[in-house]
N, C-alpha and C positions, 0 to 999 in steps of 0.2 A: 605471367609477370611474377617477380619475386622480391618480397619485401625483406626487409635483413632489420629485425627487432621487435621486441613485442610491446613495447610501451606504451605508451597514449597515441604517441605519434605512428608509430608500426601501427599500432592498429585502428585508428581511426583510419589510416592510408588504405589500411586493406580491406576495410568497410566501403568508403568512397569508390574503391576500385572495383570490387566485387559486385559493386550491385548498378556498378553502371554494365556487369556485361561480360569482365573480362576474369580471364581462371589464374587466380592470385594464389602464393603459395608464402608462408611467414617462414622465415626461419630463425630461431631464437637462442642463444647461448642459455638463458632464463626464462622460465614461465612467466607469463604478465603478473604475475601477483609475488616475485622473486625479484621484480624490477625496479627502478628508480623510481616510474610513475606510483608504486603499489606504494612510495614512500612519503608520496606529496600529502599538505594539507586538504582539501583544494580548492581553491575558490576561483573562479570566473573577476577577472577587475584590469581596470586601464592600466598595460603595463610599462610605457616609456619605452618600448625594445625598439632594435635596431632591425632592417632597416626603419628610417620614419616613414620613406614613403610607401611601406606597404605591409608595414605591422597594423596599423588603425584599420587596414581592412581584414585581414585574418583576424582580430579581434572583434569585429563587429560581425561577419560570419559566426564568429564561433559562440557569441552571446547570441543569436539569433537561435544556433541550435539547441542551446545551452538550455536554456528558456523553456524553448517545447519542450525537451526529453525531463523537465519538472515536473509536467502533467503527468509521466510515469514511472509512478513508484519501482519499479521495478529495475528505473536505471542507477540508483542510487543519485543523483540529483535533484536537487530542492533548493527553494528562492530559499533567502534566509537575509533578517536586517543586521546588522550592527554598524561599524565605526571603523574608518582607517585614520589613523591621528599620529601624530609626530610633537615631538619638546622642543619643534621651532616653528616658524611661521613657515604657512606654505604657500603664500603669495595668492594672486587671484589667476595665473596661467594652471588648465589642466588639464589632459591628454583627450585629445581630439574625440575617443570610445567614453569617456564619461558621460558623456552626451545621450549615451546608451542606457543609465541609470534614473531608470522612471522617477524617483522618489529621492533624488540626488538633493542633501542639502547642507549648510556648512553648522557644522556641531558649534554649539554657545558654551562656555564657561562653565553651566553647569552640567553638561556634558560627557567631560571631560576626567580622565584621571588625574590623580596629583602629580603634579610634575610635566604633564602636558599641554603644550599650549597651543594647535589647532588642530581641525582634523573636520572628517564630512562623514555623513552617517548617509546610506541609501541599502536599498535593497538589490543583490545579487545573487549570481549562483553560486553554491556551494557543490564540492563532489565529493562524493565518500569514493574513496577511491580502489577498494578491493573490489565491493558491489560495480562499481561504474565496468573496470576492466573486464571481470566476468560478463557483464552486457556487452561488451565492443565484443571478445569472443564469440559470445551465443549469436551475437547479430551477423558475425563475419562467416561463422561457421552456415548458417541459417543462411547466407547467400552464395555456396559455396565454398568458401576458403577454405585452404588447411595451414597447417601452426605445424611446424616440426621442430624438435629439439635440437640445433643442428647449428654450428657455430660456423659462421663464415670466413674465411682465415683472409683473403684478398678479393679484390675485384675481378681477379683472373678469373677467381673461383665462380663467380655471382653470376659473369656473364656466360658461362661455359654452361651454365643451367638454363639463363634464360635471357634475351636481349634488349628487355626490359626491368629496370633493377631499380628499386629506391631504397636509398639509404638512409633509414632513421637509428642509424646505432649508436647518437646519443653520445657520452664521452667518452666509445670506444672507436670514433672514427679519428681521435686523436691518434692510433694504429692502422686502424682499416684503411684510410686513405691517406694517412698521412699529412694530418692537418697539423701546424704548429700551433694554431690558432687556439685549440679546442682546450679547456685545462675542465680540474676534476673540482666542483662545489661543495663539500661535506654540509651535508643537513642532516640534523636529527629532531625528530620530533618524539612525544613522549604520548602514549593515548591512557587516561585513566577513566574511569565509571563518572560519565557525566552528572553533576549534583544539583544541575536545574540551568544548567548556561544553554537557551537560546538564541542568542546573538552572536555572530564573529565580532573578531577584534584585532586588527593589523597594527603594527607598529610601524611606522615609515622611519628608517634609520642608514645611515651610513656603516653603521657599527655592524660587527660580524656578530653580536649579541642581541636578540632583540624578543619581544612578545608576541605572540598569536596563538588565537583558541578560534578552533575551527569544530562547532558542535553538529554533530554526526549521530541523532537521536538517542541512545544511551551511552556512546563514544564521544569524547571529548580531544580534539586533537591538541598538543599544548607544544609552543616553539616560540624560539627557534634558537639556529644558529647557519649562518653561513660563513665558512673558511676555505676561501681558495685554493687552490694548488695543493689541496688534501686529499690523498687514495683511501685514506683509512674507510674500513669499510665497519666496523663494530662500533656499538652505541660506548658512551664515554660516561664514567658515573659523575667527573665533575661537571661534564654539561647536562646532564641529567638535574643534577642539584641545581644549576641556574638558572635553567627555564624551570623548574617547580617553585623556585623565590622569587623570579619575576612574576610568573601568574600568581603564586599567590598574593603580592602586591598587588595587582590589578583587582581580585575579587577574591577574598578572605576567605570561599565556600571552596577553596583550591588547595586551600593548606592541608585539607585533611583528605582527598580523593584520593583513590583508589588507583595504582597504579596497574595496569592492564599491559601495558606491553612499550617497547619501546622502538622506535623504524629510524633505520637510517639510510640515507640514497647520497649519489654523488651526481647530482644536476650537471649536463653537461654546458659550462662556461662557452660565452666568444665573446666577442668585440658584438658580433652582429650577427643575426640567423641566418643561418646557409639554406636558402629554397632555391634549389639552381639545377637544370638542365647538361651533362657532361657529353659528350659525343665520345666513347671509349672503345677502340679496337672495333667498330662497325656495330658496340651497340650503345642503348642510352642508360645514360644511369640518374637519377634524381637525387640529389640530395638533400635532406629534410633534416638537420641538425643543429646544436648551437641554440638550444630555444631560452639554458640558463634554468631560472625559476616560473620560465612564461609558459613553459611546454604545455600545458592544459589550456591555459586560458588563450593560445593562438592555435590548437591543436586541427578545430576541423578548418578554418581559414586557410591553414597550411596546406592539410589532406587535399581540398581543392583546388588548390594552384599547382600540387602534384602532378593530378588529374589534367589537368589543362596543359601542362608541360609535354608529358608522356603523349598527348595528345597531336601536339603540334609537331 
């Protein structure tokens, strides 16, 4: 089998697939930690994605695994509390996976920061995301896989290797298969010397500007921004300067931290995620794309409906 990317999605795929049995091979323009995923904050949470009827379970799969791989330090994920809060009401309807939030409850007044007015505080998973990658590698490697540096130019190409093929390339299958569908997300995040923030903190916003601090033991992840239909692929100083004035409005021990590095990724956009089955020249090809900003937190829910696909 040959998977075509090494991201969250490429490679939780070729984990699922490796170790039910079958000789999976990655092939990658980029190393996983050169990738979009290596760029995410990351946190596990209800994401509203498309489709409806079968996002809520790749979400609840992927919280179930999410969960376990906590008990080991070594995957880079950890339960972690904080707050998703928004500066408008968010009514009393909430996505189907919230349900999944042991400790799930609505934030009071005093809660809240200035200028917001509701929001819910529970316990989820967090993923540091360089450490998490390096796991999916060791673990894929560890059940055979190999990862080759090796860019896939067409489908021609993919099935000429092997007659089973899933596609997770992510906002490059807006070329690879020729999706109009698929556009490019600019995200940047900022990681400075954490100054004692334990808790996450999401901003729920419509706005291409918004807050999150996603703390990652002496790493502090700080964002955001999302602007569609942006290639750009380098960090930008004046976004730089606005998430470090937004968080520091959030919590004043931010004005003075330690800037450490700066990531930025282009989440691949759709309407709705592509998990679909293709019949191509006599062989199959899977496609696992379109996840947006959901890609971790539907990542092994996906991986297994892959599996099942390829299956049937």
């Amino acid at each position: 089998m040959l998977v075509i990317g090494a991201g969250v999605q490429g490679l939780t795929c070729g984990v699922v697939l490796a170790e039910a049995g079958n000789r999976v091979r990655i092939r990658t323009t980029d190393p996983p930690r050169a990738t979009t995923s290596a760029a995410a904050g990351a946190m596990w949470a209800p994401t509203m994605a498309s489709p409806s009827d079968r996002a809520p379970h790749w979400a609840a799969l992927s919280h179930a695994e999410f969960t376990e791989l906590a008990d080991d330090d070594d995957t880079g994920v950890h339960l972690s509390k904080g707050r998703i809060a928004a500066r408008y009401g968010l009514g009393e309807a909430l996505p189907a996976e919230a349900r999944l939030i042991p400790d799930l409850q609505r934030c009071g007044p005093q809660d809240l920061p200035a200028g917001f007015a509701d929001g819910f505080r529970g316990t989820v998973p967090l993923i540091d995301m360089p450490r998490y990658l390096d796991y999916l590698v060791a673990r894929f490697r560890g059940a055979g896989g190999e990862i080759a540096r090796s860019a896939v130019q067409s489908c021609d190409e993919a099935i000429a290797e092997s007659g089973a093929v899933v596609n997770c390339s992510g906002v490059g299958a807006h070329e690879l298969v020729g999706d109009p569908g698929v556009y490019p997300v600019f995200g940047q995040l900022v990681v400075v010397r954490n100054p004692g923030v334990d808790e996450y903190f999401i901003e729920l916003t419509e706005s291409g500007e918004f807050i999150s601090a996603m703390p990652h033991g002496d790493r502090l992840l700080l964002g955001g921004v999302k602007f569609a239909q942006d290639w750009g692929t380098r960090p930008r100083p004046r976004v730089r300067e606005g998430i470090l004035r937004r968080c520091a409005a959030l919590d004043p021990r931010l004005a003075e931290a330690e800037v450490l590095d700066e990531l930025v990724g282009l989440r691949p956009g759709r309407q709705s995620v592509r998990v679909q089955l293709e019949r191509y020249s006599g062989a199959r090809i899977v496609h696992n794309y379109g996840h947006g900003g959901n890609g971790v937190a539907l990542s092994w829910g996906c991986a297994y409906e892959v599996a099942e696909l390829l299956a049937s």
